[in-house]
N, C-alpha and C positions, 0 to 999 in steps of 0.2 A: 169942076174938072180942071179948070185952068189954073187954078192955086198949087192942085196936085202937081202936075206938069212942071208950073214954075219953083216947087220944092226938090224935086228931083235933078233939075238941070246941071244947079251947081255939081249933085253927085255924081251926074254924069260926065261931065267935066274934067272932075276932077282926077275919074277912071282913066278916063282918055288921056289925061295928061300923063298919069303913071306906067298906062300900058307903051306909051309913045316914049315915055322915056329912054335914052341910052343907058340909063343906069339901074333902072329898074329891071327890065326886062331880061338883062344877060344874071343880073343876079338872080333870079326866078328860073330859069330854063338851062342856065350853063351848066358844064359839069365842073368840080374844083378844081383849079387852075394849080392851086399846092396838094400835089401827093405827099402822103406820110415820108416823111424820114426816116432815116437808120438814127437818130438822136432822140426822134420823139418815140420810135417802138422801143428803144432802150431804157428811156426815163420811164413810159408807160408799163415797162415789163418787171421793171426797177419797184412801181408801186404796184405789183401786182403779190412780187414777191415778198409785199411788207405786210400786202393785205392775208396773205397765205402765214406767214410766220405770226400773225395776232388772232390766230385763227378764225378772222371769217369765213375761212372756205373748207373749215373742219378739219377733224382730227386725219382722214385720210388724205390728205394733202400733205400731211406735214410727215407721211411714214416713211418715206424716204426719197431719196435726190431725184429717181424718175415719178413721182407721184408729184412730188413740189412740180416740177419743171411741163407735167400735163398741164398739169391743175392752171399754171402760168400762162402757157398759152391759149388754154382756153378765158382766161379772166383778157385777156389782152386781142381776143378777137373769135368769141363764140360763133360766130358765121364761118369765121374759115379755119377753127380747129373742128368743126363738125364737119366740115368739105374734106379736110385733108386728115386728120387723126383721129376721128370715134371710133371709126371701125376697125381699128387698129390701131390704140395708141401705143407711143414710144412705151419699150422693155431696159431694162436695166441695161446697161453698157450699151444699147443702141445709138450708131451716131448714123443716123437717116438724112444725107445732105439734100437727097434730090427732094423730099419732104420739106426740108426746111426751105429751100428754095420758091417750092409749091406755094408754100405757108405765106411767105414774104411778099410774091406777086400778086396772094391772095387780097394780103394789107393793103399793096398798092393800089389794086383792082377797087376797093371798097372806098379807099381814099377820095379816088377821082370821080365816084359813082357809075364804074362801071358794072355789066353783068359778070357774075365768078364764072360763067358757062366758060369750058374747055380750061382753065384753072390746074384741074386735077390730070394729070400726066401729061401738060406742058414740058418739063423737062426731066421725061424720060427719055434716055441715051440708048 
């Protein structure tokens, strides 16, 4: 029994050390300290639309400028194009700002590892 005990210890230890750490533990429980960008959803929406145009994401995507541009936002954030556009995606000639807005806090919300709750008519006027 005592062999056992003394194989464990170092493990034990060496927990203790890392849980006691200042560097381990904020990286373990923080939330992200870097929210998304308007540069990183840009370039990320950028390879969205490359992946839409070689058609991974099929033929209905590429039927027209409002199909490409769902099809987009959802390859660039399936969490918050289901929150803000399934039940109603973007129509031809639709320019839906307060949506986009929605869409975008949503990025941000996900970014920092916040909850999307209340998300959706944030800013309605």
């Amino acid at each position: 029994m005592s062999n056992n005990n003394n194989f464990r210890l170092p493990y034990f230890l060496l927990l203790l050390i890392l849980l006691s750490s200042s560097d381990f533990l904020p990286s373990v429980f923080a939330k992200s300290q870097n929210p998304i960008t308007d540069s990183e959803i840009k370039k990320k929406k950028s390879e969205c639309y490359a992946d839409i145009d070689s058609g991974l994401w099929g033929g209905h995507c590429k039927s027209s400028s409002i199909a490409k541009e769902n099809c987009a936002l959802k390859c660039l954030s399936p969490a918050c194009y289901e929150l803000i556009y399934e039940s109603d995606p973007l129509e031809e000639g639709e320019k839906d700002y307060i949506r986009g807005q929605e869409y975008k806090y949503c990025m941000y919300k996900l970014s920092v590892g916040e909850s999307l709750e209340g998300v959706r008519g944030s800013f309605d006027y």
